[in-house]
N, C-alpha and C positions, 0 to 999 in steps of 0.2 A: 533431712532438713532442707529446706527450700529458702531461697535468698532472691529478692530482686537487685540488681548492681545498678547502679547510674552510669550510664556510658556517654562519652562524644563521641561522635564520626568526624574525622578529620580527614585531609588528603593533600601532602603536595605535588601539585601538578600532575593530580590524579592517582598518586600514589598512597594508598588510602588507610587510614589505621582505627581502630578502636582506641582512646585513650579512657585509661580508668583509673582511678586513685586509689595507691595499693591500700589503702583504710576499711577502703569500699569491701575486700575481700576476705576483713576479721572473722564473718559467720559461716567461711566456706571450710567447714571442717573436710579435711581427705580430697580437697580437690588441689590438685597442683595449680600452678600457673600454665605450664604448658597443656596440660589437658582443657583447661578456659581458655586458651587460643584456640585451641582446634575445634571448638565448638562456636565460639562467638563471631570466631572469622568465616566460616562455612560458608560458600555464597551461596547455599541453597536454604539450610538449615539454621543458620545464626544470621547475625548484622552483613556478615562478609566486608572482609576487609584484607591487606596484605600483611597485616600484621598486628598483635595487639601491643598497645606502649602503657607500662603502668608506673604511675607517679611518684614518687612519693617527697618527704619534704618542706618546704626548705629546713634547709639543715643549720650547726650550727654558723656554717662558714657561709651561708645564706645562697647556697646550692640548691637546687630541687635534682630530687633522682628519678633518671629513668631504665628501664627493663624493659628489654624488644622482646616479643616473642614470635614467631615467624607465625605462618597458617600451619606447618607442620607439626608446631608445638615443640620444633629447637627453640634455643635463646641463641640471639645475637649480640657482639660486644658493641655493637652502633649502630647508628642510623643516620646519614644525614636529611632526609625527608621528616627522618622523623623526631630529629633535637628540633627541629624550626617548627614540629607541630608544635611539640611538649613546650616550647620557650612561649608561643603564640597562645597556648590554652590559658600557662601559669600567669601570662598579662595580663590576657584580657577577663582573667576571673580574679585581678588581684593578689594571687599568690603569692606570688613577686615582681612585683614592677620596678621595673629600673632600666636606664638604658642600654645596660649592658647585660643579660644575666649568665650568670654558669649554670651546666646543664651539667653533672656528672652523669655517665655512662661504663658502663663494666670497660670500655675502650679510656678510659680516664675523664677530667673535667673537661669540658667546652665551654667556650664563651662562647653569647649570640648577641648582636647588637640589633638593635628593634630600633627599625627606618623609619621614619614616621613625616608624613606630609599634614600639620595641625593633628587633628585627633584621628588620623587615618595611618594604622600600620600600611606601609608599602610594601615592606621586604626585611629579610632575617636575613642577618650576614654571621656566618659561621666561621668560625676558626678551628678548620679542620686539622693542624696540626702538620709537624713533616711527616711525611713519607717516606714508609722503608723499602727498601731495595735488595734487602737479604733472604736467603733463603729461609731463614732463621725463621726472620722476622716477619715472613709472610703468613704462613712460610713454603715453602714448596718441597718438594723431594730433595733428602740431602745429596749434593753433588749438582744438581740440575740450574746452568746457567736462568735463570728468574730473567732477561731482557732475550734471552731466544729459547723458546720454547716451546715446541713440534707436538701437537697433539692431533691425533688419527693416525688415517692409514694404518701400515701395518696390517692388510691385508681385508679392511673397512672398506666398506662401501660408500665413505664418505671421504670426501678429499680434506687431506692434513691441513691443520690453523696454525698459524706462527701466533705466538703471545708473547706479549710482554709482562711478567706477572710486578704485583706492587700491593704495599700495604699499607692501606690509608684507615687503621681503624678496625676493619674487617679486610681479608683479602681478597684481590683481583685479577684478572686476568684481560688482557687490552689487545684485542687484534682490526689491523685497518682493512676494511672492505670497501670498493669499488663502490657500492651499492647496499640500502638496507631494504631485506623485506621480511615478514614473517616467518615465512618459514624457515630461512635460515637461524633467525634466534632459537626459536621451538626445537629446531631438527639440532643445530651443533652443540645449543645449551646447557642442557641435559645432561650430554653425553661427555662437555667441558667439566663439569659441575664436576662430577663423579669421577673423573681420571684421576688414576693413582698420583700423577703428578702431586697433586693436591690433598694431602692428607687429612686436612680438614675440610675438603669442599671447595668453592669457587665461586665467586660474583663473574658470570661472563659478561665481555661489555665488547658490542661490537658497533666499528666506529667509521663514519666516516668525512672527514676533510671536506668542507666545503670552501672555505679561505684559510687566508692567517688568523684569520680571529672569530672563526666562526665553525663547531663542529657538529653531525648529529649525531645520536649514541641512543640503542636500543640493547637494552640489558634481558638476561636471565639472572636473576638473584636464589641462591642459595638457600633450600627450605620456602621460598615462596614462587618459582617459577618467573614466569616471562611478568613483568609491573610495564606501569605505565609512566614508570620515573623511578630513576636509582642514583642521587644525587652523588653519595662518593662514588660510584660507576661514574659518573659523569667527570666528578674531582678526578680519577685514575686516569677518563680517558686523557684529559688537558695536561695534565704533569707528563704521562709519556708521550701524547704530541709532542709538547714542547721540547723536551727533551732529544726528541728526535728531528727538530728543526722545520716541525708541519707547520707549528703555529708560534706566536709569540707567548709573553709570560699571562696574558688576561684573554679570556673567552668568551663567545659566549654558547650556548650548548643548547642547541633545540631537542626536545624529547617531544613527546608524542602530545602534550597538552600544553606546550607552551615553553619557557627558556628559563635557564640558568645563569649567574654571570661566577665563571672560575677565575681566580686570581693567584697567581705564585711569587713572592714576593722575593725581595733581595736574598734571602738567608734560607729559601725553600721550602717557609709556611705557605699551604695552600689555606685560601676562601673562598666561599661559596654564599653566593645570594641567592633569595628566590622565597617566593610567597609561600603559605600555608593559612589553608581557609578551612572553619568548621562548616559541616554538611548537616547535621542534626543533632540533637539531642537525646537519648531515652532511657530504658529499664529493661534490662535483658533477664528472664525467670531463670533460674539454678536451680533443681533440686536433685 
């Protein structure tokens, strides 16, 4: 059987996804979800994107649901890039409009509040939730202190990274560098991702201090590689700045296409602003 799907292409801050509505996917007998990520995302072969987000919804409690599925065809429990897509598509197609909407995701509900200058969204401000700090909760290797933690070395050819791990959603790992460039992401990424430390995997996020209120952050995300925007990477790097006295409790976070604004508030809820633009629309063939 053969199926055409209706897709969006979305991206925040270049951070780019296929958005589909799980309805769209009644006539795909035998085909997972993860196997229509890895085909749909493909940058050679499909739409290519860093991940695909499938909708579905509003529900009773007047929710819409979303499902990340990476380029590798894991599922992620969230997305910050990618609730301000899903909140941004369900607007502006009516789905649910409202000032404020919830997003549930396998990482639980979100609220998004939709910024609006007259009939112009400006920015999706996200209630990323508090932040865990447990091994547990991240989680990382049992016994292994989560705010100091040594990966390399050990007889690598590559020199050892201090992390801070944390869990905003999905987990993270936060180390401050001097300096960003490519090949460091690429080269320690990978190799962060995968360390046993990390039983599940790893957001790498490497970070560096420009003011008190101003950081850059270039990520490796887990199951999709080096992006062009990792907003809870971004949320992770500000909470352990902060926390560590680099910067104050509000941000703002340049990535590679533009800025973030992070916020930590009295009681240790993190927020996250930042746009999300559709890039096209079409029909992608299944058979």
């Amino acid at each position: 059987m053969s199926i055409d799907i209706e897709f969006t292409k979305m991206h925040g801050l270049g951070n780019d996804f296929i958005v589909v509505e799980e309805r769209a996917l009644d006539g795909l007998d035998g085909l997972e979800p993860g196997a229509l990520a890895r085909r749909i995302c493909h940058r050679q072969t499909g739409v290519g994107a860093d991940g695909l987000l499938l909708v579905a919804g509003p529900d009773a409690d007047h929710a819409v649901g979303m499902r990340v599925l990476n380029p590798d065809g894991s599922e992620s429990s969230m997305c910050g890039n990618g609730i301000r897509c899903v909140a941004r598509y369900v607007h502006d197609r009516a789905i649910l409009r409202r000032p404020v909407l919830a997003v549930r995701a396998r990482a639980g509900l979100m609220t998004v509040a939709v910024e609006r200058d007259g009939d112009t969204v400006t920015g999706l401000r996200i209630d990323m939730g508090l932040p865990r700090f447990d091994a547990a909760g991240i989680p990382v290797r049992a016994g292994a202190d989560p705010a100091a933690l040594l990966v390399g070395g050990n007889g690598s050819s590559e020199p050892p990274l201090r992390f801070h791990a944390i869990g905003l959603g999905v987990p993270h790992a936060v180390t401050f560098v001097d300096s960003l460039d490519d090949a460091l992401v690429r080269g320690a990424g990978p190799r962060v991702e995968r360390d046993p430390l990390f039983p599940e995997g790893i957001n790498v996020n490497f970070v560096q201090p420009l003011a008190r209120d101003r950081l850059r952050v270039r990520s490796w995300e887990r199951g999709a590689g080096a992006t062009l925007a990792c907003a809870s990477g971004a949320c992770a790097a500000a909470v352990v700045a902060c926390l560590r006295g680099l910067t104050g409790p509000r941000v703002t976070v340049e990535l590679e296409l533009g800025e973030l604004t992070v916020e930590r508030d009295a009681d240790g809820r993190v927020f996250m602003t930042g746009p999300a633009e559709t890039v096209c629309t079409g029909r992608f063939h299944v058979r």
